[in-house]
PDB file of N, CA, C and O in Angstrom:
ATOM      1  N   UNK A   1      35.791 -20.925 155.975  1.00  0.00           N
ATOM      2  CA  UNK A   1      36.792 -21.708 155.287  1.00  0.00           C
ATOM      3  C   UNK A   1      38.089 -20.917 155.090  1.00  0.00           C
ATOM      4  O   UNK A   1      39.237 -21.322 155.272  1.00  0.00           O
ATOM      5  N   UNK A   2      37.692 -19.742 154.694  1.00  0.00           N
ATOM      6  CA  UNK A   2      39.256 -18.981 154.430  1.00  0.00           C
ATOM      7  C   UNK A   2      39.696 -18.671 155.590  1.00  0.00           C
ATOM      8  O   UNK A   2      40.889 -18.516 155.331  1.00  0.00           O
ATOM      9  N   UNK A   3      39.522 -18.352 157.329  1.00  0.00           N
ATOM     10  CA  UNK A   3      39.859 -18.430 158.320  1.00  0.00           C
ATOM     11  C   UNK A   3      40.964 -19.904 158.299  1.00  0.00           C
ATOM     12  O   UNK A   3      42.085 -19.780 158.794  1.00  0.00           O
ATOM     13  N   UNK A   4      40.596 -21.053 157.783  1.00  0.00           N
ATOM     14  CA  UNK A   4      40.962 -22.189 158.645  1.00  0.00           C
ATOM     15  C   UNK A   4      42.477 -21.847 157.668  1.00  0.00           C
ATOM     16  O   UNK A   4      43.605 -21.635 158.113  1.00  0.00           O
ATOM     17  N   UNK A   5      41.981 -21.890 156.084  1.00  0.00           N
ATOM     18  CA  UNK A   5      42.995 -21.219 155.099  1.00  0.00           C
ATOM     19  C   UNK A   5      44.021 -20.754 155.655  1.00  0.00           C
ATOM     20  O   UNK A   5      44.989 -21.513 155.703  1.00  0.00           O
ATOM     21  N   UNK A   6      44.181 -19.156 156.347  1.00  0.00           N
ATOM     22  CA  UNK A   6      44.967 -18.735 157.049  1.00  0.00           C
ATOM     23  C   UNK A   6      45.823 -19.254 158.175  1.00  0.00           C
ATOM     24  O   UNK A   6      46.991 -18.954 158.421  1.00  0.00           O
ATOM     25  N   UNK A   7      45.034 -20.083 158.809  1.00  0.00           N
ATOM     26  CA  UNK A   7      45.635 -20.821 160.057  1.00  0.00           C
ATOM     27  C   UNK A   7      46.405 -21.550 159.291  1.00  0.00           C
ATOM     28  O   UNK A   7      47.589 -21.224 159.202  1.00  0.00           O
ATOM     29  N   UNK A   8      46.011 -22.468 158.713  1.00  0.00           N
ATOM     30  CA  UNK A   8      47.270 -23.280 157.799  1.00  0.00           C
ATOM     31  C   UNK A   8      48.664 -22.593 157.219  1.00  0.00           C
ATOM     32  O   UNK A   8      49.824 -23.006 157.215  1.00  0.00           O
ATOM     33  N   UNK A   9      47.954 -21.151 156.645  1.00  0.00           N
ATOM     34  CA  UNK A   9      49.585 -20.621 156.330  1.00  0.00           C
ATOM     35  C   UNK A   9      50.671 -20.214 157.507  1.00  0.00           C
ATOM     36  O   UNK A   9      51.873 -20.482 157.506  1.00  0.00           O
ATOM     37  N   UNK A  10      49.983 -19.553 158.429  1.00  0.00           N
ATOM     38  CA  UNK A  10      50.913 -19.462 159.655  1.00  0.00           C
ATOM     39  C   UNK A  10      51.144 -20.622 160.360  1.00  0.00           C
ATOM     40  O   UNK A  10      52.195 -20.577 160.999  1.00  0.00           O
ATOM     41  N   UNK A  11      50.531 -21.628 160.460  1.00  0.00           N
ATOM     42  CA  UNK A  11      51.356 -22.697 160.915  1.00  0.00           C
ATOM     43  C   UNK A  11      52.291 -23.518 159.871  1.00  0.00           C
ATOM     44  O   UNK A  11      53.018 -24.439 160.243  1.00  0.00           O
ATOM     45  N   UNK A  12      52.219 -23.201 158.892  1.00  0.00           N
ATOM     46  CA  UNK A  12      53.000 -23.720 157.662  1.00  0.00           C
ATOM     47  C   UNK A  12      54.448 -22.959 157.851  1.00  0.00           C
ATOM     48  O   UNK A  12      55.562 -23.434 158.070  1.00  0.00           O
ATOM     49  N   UNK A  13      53.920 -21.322 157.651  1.00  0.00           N
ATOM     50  CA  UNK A  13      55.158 -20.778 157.903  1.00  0.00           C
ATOM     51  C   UNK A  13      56.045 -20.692 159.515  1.00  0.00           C
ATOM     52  O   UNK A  13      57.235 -20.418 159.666  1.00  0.00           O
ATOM     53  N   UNK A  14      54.923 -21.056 160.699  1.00  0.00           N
ATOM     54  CA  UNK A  14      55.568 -21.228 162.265  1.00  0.00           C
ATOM     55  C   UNK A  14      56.253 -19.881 162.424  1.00  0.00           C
ATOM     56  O   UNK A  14      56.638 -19.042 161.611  1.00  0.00           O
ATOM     57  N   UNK A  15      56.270 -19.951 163.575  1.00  0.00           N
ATOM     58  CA  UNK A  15      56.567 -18.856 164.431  1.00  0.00           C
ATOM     59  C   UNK A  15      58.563 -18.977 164.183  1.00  0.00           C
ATOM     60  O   UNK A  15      59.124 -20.073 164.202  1.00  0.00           O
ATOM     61  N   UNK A  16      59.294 -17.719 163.983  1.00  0.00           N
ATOM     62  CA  UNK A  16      60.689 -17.705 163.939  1.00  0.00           C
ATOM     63  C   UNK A  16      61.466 -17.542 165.466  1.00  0.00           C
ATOM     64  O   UNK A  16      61.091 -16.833 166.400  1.00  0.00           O
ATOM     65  N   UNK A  17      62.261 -18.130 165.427  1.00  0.00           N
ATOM     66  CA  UNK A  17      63.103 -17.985 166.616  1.00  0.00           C
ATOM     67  C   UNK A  17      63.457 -16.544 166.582  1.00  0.00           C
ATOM     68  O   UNK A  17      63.699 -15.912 165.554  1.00  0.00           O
ATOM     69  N   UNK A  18      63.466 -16.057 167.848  1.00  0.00           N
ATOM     70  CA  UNK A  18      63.631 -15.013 168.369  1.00  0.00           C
ATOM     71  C   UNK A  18      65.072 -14.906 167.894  1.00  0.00           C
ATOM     72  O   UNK A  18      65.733 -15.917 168.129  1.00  0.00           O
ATOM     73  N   UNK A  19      65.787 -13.801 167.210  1.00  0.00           N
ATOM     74  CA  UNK A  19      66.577 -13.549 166.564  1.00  0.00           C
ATOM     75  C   UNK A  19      67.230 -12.617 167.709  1.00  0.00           C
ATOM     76  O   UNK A  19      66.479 -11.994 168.460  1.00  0.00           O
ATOM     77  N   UNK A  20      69.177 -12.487 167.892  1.00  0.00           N
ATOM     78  CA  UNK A  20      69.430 -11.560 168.897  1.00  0.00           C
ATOM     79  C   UNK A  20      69.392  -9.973 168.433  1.00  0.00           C
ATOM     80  O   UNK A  20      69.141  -9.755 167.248  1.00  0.00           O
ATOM     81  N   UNK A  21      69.551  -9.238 169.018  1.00  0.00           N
ATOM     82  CA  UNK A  21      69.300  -7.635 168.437  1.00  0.00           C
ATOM     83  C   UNK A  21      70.493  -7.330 167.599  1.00  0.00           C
ATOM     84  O   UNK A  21      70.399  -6.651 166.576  1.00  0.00           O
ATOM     85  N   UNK A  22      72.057  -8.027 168.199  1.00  0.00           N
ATOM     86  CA  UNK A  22      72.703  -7.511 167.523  1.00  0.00           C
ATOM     87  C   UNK A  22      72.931  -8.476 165.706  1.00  0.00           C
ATOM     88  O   UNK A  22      72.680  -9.676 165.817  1.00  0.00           O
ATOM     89  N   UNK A  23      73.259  -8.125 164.545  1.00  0.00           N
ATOM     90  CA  UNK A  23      72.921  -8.237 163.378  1.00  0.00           C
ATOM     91  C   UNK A  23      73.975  -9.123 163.208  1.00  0.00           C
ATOM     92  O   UNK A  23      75.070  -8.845 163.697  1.00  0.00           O
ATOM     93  N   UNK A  24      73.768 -10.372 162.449  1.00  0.00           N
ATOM     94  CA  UNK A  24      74.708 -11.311 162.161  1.00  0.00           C
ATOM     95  C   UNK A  24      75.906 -10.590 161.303  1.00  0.00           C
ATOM     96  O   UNK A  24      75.715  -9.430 160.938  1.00  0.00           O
ATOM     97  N   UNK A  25      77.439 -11.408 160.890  1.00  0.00           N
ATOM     98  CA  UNK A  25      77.975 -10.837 160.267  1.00  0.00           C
ATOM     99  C   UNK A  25      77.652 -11.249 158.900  1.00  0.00           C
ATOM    100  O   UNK A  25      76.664 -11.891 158.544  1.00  0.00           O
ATOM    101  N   UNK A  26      78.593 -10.807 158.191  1.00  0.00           N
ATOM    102  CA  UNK A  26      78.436 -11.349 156.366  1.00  0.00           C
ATOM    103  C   UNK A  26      79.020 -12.641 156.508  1.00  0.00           C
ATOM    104  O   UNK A  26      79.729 -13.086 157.410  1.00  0.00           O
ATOM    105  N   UNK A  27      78.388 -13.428 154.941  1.00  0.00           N
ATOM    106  CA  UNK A  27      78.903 -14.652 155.325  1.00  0.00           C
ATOM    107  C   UNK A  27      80.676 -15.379 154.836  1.00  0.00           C
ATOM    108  O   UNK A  27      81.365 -16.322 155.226  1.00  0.00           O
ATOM    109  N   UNK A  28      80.771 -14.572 154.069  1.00  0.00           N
ATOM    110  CA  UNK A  28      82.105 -14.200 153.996  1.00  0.00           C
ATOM    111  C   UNK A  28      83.587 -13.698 155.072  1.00  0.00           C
ATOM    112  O   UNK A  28      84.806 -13.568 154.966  1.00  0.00           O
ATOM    113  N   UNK A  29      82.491 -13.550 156.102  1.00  0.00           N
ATOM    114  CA  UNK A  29      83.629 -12.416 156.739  1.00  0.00           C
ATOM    115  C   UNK A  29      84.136 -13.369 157.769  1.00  0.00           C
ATOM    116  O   UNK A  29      83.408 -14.179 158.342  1.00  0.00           O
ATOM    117  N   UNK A  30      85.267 -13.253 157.955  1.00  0.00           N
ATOM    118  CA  UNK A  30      86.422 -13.864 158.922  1.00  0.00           C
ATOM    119  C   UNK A  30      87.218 -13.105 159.903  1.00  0.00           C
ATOM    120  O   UNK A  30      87.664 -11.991 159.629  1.00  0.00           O
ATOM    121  N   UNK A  31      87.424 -13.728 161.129  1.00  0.00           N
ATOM    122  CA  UNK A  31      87.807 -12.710 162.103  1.00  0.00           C
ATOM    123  C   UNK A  31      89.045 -12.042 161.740  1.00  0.00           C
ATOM    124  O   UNK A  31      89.612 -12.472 160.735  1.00  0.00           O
ATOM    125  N   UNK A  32      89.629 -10.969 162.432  1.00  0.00           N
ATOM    126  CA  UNK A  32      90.688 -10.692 161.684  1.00  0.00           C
ATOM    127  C   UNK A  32      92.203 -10.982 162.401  1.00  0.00           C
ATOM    128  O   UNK A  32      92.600 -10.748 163.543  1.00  0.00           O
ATOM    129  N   UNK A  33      92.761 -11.493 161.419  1.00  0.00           N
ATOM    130  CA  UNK A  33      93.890 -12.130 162.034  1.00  0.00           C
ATOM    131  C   UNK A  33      94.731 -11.015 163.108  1.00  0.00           C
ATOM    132  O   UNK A  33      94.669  -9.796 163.267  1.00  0.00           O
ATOM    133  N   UNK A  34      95.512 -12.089 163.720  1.00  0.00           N
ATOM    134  CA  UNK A  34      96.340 -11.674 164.803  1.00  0.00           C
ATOM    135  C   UNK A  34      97.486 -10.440 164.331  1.00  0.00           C
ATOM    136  O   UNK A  34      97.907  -9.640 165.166  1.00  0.00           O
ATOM    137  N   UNK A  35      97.866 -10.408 163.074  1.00  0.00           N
ATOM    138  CA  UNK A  35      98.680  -9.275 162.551  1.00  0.00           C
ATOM    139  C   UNK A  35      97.965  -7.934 162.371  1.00  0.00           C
ATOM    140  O   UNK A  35      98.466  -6.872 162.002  1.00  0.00           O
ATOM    141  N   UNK A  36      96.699  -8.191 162.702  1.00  0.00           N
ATOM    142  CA  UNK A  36      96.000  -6.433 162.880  1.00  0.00           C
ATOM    143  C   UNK A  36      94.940  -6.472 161.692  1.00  0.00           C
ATOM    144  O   UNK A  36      93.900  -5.813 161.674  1.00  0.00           O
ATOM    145  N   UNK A  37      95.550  -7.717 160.293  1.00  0.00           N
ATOM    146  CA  UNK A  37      94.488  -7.186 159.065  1.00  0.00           C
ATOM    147  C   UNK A  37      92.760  -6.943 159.868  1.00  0.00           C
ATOM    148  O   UNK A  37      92.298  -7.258 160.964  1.00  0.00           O
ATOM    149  N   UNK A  38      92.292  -6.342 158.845  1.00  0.00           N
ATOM    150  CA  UNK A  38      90.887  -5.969 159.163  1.00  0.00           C
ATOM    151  C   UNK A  38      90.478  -5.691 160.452  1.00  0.00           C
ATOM    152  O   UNK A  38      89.277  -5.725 160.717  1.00  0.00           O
ATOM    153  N   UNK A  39      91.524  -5.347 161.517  1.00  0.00           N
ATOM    154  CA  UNK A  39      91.172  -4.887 162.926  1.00  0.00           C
ATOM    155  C   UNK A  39      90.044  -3.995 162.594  1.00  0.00           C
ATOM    156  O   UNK A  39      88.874  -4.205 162.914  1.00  0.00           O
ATOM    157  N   UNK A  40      90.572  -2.786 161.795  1.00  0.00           N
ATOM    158  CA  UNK A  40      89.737  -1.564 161.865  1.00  0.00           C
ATOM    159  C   UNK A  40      88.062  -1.867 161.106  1.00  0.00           C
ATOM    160  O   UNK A  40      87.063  -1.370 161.626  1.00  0.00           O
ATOM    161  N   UNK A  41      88.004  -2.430 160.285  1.00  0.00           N
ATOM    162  CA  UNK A  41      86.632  -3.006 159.560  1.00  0.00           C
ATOM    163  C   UNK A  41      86.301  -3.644 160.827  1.00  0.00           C
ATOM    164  O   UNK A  41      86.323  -2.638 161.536  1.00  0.00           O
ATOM    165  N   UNK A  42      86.072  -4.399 161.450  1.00  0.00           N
ATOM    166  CA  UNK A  42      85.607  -4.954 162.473  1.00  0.00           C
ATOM    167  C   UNK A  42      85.054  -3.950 163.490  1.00  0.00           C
ATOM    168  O   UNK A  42      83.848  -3.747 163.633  1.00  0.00           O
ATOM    169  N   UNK A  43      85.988  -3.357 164.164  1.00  0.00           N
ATOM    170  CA  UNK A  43      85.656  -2.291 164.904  1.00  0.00           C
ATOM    171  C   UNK A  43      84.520  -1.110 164.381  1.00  0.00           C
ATOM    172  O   UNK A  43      83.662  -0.529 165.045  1.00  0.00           O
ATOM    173  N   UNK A  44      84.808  -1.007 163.153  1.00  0.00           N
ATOM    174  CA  UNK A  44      83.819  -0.328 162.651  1.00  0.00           C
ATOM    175  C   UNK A  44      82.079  -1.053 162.837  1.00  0.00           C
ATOM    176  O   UNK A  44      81.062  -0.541 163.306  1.00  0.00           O
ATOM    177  N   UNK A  45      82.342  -2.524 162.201  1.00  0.00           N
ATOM    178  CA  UNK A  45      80.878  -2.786 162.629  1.00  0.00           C
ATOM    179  C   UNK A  45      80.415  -2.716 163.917  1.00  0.00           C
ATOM    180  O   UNK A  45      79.428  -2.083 164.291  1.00  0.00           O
ATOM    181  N   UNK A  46      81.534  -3.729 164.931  1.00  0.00           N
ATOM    182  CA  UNK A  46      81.098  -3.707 166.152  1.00  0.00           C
ATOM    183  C   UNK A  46      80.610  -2.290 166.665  1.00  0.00           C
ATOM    184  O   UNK A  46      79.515  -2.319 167.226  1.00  0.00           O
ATOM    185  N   UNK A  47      81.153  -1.207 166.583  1.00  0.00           N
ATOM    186  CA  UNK A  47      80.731   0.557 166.902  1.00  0.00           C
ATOM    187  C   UNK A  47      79.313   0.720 166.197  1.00  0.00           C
ATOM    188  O   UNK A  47      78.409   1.327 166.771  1.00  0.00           O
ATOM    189  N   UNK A  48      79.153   0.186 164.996  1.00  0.00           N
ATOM    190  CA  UNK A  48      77.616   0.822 164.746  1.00  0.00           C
ATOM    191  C   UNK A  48      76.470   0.077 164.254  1.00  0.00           C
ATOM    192  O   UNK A  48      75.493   0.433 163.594  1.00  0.00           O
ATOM    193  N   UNK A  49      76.898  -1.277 164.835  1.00  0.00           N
ATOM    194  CA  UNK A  49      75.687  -2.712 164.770  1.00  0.00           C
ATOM    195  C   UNK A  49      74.429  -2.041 165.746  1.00  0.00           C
ATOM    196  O   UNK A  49      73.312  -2.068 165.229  1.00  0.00           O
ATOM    197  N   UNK A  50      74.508  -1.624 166.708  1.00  0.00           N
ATOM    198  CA  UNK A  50      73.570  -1.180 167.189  1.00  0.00           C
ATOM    199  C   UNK A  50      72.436  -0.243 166.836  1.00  0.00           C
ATOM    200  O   UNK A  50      71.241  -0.314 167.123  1.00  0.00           O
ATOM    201  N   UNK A  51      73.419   1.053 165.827  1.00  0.00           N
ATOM    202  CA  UNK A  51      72.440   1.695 165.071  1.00  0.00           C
ATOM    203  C   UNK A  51      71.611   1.183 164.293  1.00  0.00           C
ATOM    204  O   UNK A  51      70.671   1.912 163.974  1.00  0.00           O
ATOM    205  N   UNK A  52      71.651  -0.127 163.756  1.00  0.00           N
ATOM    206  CA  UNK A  52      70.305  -0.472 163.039  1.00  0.00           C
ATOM    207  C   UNK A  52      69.167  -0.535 163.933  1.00  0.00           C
ATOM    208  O   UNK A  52      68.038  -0.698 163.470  1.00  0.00           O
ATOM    209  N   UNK A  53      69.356  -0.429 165.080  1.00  0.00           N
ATOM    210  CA  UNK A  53      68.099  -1.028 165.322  1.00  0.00           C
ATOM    211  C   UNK A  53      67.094   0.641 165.922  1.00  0.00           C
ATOM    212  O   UNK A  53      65.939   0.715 166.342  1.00  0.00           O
ATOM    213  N   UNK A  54      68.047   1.658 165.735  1.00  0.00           N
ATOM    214  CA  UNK A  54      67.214   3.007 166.141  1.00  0.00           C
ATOM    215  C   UNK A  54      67.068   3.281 164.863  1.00  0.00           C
ATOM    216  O   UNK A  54      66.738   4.465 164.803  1.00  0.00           O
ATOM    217  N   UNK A  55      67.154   2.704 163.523  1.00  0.00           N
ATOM    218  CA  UNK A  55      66.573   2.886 162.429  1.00  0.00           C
ATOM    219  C   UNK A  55      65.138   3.147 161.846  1.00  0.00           C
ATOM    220  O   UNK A  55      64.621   4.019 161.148  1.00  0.00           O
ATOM    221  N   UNK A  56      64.553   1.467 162.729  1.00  0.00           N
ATOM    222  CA  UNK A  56      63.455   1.295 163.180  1.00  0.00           C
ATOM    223  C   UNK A  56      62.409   2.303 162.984  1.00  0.00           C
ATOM    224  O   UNK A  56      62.543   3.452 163.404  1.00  0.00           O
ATOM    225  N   UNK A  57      61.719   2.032 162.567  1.00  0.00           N
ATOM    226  CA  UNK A  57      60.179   3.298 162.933  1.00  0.00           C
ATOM    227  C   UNK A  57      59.532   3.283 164.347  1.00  0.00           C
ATOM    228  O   UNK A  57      59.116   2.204 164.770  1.00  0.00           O
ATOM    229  N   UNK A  58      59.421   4.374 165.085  1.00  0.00           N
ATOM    230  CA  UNK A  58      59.218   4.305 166.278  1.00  0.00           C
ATOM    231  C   UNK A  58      57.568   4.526 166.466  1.00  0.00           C
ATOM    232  O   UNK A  58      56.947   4.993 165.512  1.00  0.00           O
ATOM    233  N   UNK A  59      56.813   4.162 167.797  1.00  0.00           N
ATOM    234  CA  UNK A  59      55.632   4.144 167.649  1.00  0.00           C
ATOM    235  C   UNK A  59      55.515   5.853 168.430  1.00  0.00           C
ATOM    236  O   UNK A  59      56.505   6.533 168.697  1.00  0.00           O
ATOM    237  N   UNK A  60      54.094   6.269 168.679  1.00  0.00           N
ATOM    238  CA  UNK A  60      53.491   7.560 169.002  1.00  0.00           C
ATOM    239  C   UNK A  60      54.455   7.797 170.087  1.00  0.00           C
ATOM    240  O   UNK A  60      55.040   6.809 170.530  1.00  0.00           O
ATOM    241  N   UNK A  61      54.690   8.872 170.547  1.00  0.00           N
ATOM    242  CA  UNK A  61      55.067   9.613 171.524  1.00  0.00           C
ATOM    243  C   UNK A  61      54.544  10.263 172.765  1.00  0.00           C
ATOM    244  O   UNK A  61      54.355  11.479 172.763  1.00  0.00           O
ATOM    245  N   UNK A  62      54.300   9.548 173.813  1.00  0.00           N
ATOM    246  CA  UNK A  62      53.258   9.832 174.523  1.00  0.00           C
ATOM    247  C   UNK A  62      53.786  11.568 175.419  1.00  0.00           C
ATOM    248  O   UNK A  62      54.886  11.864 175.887  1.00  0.00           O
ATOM    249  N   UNK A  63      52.843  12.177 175.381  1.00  0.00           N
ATOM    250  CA  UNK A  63      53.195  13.298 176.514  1.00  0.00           C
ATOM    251  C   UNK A  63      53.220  13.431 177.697  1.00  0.00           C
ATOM    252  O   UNK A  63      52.443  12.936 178.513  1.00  0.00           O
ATOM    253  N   UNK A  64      54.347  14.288 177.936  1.00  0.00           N
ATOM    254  CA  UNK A  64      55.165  14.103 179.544  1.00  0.00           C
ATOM    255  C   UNK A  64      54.331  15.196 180.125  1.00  0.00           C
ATOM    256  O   UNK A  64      53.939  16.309 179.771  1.00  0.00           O
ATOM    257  N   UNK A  65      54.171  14.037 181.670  1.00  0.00           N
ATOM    258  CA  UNK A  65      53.438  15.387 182.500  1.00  0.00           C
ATOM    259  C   UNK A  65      52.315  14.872 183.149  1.00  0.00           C
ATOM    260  O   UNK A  65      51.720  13.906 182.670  1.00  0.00           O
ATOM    261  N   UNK A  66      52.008  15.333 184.039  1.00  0.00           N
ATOM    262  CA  UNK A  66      50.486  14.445 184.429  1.00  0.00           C
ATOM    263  C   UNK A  66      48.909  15.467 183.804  1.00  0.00           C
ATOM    264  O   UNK A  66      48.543  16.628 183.623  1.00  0.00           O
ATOM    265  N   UNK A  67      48.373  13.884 183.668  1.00  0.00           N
ATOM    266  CA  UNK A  67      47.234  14.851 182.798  1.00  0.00           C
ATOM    267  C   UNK A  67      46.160  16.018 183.578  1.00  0.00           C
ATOM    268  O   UNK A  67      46.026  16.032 184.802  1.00  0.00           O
ATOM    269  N   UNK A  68      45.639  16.705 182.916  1.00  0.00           N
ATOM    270  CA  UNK A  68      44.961  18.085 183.081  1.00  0.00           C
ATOM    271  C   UNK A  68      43.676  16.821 184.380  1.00  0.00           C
ATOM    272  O   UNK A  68      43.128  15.724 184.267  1.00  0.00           O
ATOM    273  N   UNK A  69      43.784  17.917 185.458  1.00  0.00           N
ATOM    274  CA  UNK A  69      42.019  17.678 185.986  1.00  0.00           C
ATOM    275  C   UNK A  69      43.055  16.017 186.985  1.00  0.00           C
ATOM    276  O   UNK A  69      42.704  14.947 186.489  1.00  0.00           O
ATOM    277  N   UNK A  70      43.807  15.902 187.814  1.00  0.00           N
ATOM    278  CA  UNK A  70      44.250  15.070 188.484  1.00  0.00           C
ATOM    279  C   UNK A  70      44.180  15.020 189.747  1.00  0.00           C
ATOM    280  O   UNK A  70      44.384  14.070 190.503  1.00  0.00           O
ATOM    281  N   UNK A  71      43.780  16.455 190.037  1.00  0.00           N
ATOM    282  CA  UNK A  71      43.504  16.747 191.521  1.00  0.00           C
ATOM    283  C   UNK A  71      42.829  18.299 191.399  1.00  0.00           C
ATOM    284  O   UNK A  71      42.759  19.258 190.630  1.00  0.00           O
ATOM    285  N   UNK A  72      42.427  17.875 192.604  1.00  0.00           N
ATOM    286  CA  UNK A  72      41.357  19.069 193.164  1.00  0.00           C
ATOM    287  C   UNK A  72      41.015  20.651 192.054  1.00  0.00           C
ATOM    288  O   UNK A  72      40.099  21.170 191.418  1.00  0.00           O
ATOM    289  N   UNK A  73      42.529  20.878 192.423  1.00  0.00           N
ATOM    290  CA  UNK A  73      42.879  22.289 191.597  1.00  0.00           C
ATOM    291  C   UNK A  73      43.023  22.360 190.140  1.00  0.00           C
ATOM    292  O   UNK A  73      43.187  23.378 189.469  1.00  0.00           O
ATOM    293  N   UNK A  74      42.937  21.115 189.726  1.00  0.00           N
ATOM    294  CA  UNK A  74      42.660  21.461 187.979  1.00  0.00           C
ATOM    295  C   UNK A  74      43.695  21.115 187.186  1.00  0.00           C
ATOM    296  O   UNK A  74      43.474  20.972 185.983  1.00  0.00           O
ATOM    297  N   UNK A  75      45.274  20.877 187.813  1.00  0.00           N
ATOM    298  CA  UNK A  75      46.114  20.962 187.400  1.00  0.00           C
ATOM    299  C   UNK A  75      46.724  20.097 186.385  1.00  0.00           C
ATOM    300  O   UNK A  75      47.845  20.354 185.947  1.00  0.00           O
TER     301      UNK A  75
END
């Protein structure tokens, strides 16, 4: 019963649309006019929207190299 339970909440809550990598803006924020205001704030996000996403926790690190015992000689 608590299996079916569960199924109900994830289909209740459904699967989210695939969201793009780069990060929406604020909802406030407006492009910046043609006289230059907020050129530089802009530029600033656009330059480091990407760093959120090497924020991230990364998974194991696999080791480089081929493994021990691959051929004949042991190597």
């Amino acid at each position: 019963m608590w299996l079916v339970a569960l199924m109900v909440v994830f289909l209740v809550a459904g699967p989210q649309p695939a969201s793009a990598a780069r990060p929406l803006r604020p909802a406030g924020w407006n492009a910046p006019s043609i006289d230059g205001e907020g050129h530089y704030a802009s530029g600033v996000v656009d330059k480091y929207a990407p760093l959120l996403l090497s924020m991230l926790p990364r998974g194991p690190v696999t080791p480089s190299g081929p493994s021990g015992g691959t051929n004949g000689d042991g190597n």
